[in-house]
C-alpha positions as CSV (number, residue, x, y, z in Angstrom):
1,X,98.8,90.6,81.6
2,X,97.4,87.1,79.6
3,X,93.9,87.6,79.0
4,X,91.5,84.4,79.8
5,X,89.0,83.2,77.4
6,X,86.3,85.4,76.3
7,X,82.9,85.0,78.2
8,X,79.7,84.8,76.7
9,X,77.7,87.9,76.6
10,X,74.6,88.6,79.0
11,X,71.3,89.4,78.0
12,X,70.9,91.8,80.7
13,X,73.1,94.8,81.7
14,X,74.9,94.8,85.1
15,X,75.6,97.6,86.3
16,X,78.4,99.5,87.8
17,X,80.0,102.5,89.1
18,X,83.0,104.5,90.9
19,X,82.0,106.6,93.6
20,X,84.0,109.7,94.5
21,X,84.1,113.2,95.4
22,X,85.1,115.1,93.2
23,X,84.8,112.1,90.4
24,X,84.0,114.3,86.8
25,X,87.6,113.8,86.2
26,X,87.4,109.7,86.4
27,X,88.7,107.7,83.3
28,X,87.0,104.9,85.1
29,X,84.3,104.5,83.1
30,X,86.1,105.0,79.7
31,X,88.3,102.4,81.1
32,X,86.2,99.4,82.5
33,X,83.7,99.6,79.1
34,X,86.8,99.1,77.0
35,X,87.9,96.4,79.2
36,X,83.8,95.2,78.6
37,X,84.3,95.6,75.0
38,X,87.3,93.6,74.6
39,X,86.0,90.7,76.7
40,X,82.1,90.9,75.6
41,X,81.1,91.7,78.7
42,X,77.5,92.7,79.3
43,X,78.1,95.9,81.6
44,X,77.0,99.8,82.4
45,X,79.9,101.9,83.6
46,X,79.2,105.5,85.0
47,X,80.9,108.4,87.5
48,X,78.6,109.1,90.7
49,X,79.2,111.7,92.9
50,X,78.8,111.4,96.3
51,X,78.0,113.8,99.0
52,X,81.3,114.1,101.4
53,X,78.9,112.8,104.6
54,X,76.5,110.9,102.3
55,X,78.8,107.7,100.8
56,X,76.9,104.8,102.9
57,X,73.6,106.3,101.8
58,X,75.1,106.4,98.2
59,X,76.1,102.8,98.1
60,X,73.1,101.1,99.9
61,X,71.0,103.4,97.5
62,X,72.8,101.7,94.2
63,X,72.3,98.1,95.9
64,X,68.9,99.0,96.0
65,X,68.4,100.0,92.4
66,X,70.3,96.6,91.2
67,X,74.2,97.5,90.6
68,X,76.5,94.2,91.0
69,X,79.7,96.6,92.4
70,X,81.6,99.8,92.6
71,X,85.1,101.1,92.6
72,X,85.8,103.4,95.7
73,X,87.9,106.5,95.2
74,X,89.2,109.7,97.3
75,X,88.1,110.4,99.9
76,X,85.6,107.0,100.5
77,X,87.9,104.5,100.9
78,X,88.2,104.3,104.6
79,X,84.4,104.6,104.8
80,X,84.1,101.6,102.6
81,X,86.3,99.6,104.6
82,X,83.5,100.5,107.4
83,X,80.8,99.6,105.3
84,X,81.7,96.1,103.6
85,X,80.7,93.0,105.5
86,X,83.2,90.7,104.3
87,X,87.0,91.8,103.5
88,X,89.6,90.6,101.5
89,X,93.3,89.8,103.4
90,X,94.6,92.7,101.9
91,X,91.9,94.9,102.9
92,X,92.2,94.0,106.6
93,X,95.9,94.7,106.4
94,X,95.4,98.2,104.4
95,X,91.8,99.5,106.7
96,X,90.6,99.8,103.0
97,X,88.8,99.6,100.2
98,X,88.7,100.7,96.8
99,X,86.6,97.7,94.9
100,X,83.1,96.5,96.4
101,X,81.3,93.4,95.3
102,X,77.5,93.4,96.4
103,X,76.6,90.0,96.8
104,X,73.2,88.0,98.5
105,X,75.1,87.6,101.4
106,X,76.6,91.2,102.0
107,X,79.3,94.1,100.7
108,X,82.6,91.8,100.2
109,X,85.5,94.7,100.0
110,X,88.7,94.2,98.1
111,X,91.5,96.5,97.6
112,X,93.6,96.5,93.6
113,X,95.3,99.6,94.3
114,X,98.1,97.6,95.3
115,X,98.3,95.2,92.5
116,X,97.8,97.8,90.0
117,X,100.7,99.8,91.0
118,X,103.3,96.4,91.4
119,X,101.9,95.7,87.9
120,X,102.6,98.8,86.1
121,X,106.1,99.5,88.4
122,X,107.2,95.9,87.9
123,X,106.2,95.4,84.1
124,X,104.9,98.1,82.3
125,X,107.8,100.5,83.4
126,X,110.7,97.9,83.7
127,X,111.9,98.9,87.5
128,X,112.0,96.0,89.9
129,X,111.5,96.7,93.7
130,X,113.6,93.7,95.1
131,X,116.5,95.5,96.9
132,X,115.4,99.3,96.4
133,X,115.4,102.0,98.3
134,X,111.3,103.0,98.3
135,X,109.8,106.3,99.5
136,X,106.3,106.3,99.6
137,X,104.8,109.6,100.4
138,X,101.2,109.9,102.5
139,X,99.0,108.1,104.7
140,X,96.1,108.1,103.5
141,X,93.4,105.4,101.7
142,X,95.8,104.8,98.8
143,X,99.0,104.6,101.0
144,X,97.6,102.2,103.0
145,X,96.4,100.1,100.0
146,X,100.0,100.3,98.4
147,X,102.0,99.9,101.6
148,X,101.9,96.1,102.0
149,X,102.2,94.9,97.8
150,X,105.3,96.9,98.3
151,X,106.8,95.1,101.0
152,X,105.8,91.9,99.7
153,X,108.7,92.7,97.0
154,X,111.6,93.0,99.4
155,X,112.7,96.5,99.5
156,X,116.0,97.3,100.7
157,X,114.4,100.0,102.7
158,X,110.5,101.0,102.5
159,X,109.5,104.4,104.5
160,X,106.9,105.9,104.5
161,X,106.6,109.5,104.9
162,X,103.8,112.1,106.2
163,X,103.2,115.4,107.5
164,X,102.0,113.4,110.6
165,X,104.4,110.8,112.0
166,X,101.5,108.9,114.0
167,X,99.9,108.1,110.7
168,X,102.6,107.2,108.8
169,X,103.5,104.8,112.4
170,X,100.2,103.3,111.7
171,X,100.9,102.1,108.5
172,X,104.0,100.7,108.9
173,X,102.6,98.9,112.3
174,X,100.2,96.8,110.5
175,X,103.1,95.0,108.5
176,X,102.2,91.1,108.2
177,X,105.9,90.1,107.8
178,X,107.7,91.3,110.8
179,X,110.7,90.4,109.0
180,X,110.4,93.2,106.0
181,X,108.7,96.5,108.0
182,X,109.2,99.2,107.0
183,X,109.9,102.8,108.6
184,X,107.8,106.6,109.7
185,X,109.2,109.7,109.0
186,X,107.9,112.8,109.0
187,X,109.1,115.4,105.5
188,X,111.3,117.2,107.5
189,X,113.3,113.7,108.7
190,X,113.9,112.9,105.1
191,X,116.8,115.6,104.9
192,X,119.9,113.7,104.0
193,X,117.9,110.4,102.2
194,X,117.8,109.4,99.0
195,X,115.8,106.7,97.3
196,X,116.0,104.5,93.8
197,X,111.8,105.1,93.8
198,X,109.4,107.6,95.4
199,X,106.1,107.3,95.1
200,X,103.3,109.9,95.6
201,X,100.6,108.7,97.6
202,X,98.9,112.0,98.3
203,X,96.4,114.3,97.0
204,X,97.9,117.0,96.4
205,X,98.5,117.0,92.7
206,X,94.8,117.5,92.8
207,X,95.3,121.0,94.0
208,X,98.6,121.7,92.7
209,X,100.2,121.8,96.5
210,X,104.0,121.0,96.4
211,X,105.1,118.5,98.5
212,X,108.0,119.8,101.8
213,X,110.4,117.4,100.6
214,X,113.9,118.1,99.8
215,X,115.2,117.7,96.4
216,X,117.8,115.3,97.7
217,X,115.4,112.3,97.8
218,X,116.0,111.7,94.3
219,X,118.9,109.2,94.1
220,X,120.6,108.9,90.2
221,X,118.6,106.9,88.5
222,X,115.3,107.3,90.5
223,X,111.7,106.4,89.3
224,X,109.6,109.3,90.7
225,X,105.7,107.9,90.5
226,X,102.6,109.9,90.8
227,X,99.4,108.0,91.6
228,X,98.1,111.1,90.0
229,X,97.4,110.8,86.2
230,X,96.1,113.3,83.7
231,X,98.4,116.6,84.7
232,X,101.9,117.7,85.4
233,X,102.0,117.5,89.3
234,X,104.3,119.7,91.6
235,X,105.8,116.3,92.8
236,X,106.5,115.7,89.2
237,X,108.1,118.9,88.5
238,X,110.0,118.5,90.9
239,X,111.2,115.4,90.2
240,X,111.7,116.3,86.9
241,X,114.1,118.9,87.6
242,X,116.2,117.0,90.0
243,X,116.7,114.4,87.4
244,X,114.2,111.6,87.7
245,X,112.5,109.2,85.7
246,X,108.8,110.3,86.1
247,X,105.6,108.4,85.6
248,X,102.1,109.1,86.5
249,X,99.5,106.8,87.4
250,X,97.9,105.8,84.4
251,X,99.3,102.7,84.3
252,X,98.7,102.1,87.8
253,X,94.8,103.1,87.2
254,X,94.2,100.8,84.5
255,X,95.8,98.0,86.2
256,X,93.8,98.3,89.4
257,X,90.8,98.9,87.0
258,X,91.7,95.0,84.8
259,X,92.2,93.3,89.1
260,X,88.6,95.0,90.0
261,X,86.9,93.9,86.5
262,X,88.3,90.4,86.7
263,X,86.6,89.9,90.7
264,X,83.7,91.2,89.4
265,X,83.5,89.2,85.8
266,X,86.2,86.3,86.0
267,X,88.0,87.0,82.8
268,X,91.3,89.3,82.5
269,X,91.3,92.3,79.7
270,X,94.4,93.0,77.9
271,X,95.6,96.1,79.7
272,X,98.0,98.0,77.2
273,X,95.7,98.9,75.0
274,X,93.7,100.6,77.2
275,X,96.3,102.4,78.3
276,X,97.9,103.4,74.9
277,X,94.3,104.3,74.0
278,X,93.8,107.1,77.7
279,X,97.5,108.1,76.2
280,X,96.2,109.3,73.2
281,X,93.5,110.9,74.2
């Protein structure tokens, strides 16, 4: 990703956040002050935990004490989508929202999530989507964010898959290009399929739940990503063992991370770095 020319620093801090529950495990923060540092941005970067029926009072409370934005993360950003006044055309396609801008004039809602994983698919990892065959697994906040990025690339065949067909039939129906939808299943109606790139959209790897999907997804060849990043999923295992190229969502993370600094700061960090640098850690 070109990085623009270096702003000017601030004399005062702005301040900013990512709200979550659980969040102690965020890289955010580590993230967006490198990104600060290598663009000599101004900024405050922190983790705050928000109560599972408390994330409007959380936000309205940190627009009260002076923060410019916040990133959005599991399990907030459907709320968020609620909350923002003004929303992006992705956002109104994906129902949510994983970057908030607080501006005079309202909460404007944006979602990255999208962008960051096209970014890191497309370049960092070397696997075009144009003619694939693409599983994307969930229905949730971050499949929803992903679901129409993806289908913007021209998939040979995009389906999304959930433990509850009706969700995964919501997704799919809010396609812009009537052209390129994609298809519901269910786990169990992905016997008998196999895909060039599967993609975990779920939580699970957060508590180490396998996924009831057969082996046989994995075609030869196949990119098996995890939006999860930090740990050896069960998805990941599994692909693993059935062959797969697998990649977590590191990449994915950081990208999103450069899209939401650059709405809030107007100036693109270098991503790589950053994400040699999390690597290493």
């Amino acid at each position: 990703m070109m990085a623009d020319k270096y702003a000017e620093p601030l004399n005062e801090v702005d301040r900013y956040a990512v709200v979550g529950n659980p969040i102690a495990h965020s890289k955010s923060p580590l993230i967006h002050m490198e990104f600060a540092r290598q663009t000599h941005q101004n900024i405050s970067y922190e983790r705050i935990l928000a109560p599972l029926d408390g994330f409007e009072a959380t936000v309205l409370e940190l627009i009260k004490q002076g923060y410019k934005g916040v990133n959005v993360t599991v399990p907030f950003k459907f709320k968020a989508y609620d909350l923002c006044t003004t929303h992006s055309p992705q956002v109104q396609l994906a129902g949510a929202v994983n970057t908030m801008i607080f501006a005079d004039f309202g909460i404007v809602g944006h979602n990255t999530d999208g962008d960051g994983l096209i970014e890191d698919i497309t370049q960092n990892l070397k696997t075009p989507i144009r003619d694939k065959r693409v599983l994307l697994l969930g229905a949730g906040g971050a499949a929803e964010g992903v679901f129409q990025p993806l289908l913007v690339e021209h998939p040979k065949l995009l389906v999304v898959a959930n433990r509850t067909l009706q969700k995964a039939e919501k997704i799919v129906s809010k396609s812009s290009d009537k052209a390129w939808q994609g298809k519901a299943s269910t786990f169990e109606d992905l016997n008998n399929q196999q895909f060039d790139i599967v993609i975990n959209a779920t939580s699970t790897g957060l508590s180490d739940t396998a996924l009831p999907i057969p082996d046989s997804v994995f075609a030869e060849n196949c990119l098996a990503y995890d939006m999860m990043y930090g740990r050896e999923t069960p998805f990941m295992q599994q692909a693993r063992a059935n062959g797969a190229r697998v990649a977590d969502g590191l990449g994915m993370l950081v990208e999103q991370a450069a899209e939401a600094f650059y709405l809030w700061r107007g100036v693109h960090p270098e991503t790589q770095p950053v994400i040699d640098m999390i690597r290493a850690l």
